[in-house]
N, C-alpha and C positions, 0 to 999 in steps of 0.2 A: 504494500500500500504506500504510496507517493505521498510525501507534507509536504505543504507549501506553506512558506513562511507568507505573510501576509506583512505589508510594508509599512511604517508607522503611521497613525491618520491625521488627516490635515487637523491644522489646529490655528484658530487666528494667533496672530502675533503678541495681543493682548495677554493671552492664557497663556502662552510659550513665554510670555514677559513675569508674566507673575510667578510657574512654578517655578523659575529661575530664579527671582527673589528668595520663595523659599527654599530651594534647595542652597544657594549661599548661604542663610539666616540659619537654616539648621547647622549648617558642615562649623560655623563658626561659633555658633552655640556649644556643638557636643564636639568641639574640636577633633574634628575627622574630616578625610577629605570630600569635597563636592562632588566627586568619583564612588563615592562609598554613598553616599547619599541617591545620586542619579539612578544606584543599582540596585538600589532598597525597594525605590518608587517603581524601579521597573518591576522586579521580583513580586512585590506582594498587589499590583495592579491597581496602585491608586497614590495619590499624592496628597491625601490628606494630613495634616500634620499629626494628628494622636496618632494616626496609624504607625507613621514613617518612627516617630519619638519612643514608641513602644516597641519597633523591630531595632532601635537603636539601643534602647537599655538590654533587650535578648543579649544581643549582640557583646555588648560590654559584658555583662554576667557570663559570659560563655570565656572572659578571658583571664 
């Protein structure tokens, strides 16, 4: 059975502007990189803040 990856969806500039704010505001908050953060949001399928903030304490407990 063939996957096809499906390519990221349009998104205005506006929202592409803003999770970017927050994805800086977190990485500088829980000092970790904006890289680590991008990968969270992608991982768990949403960029809500409690979400992303709660796979980050995971994340820290785990070290």
């Amino acid at each position: 059975m063939a996957q096809t990856k499906t390519g990221p969806t349009a998104q205005d500039p506006a929202e592409a502007a803003r999770i970017e704010e927050e994805v800086t505001y977190l990485a500088k908050r829980h000092r970790i990189s904006p890289a680590i953060v991008r990968e969270i949001i992608r991982r768990i399928g949403s960029a809500e803040r409690s979400a992303v903030e709660r796979e980050i304490r995971k994340g820290m407990a785990r070290r």
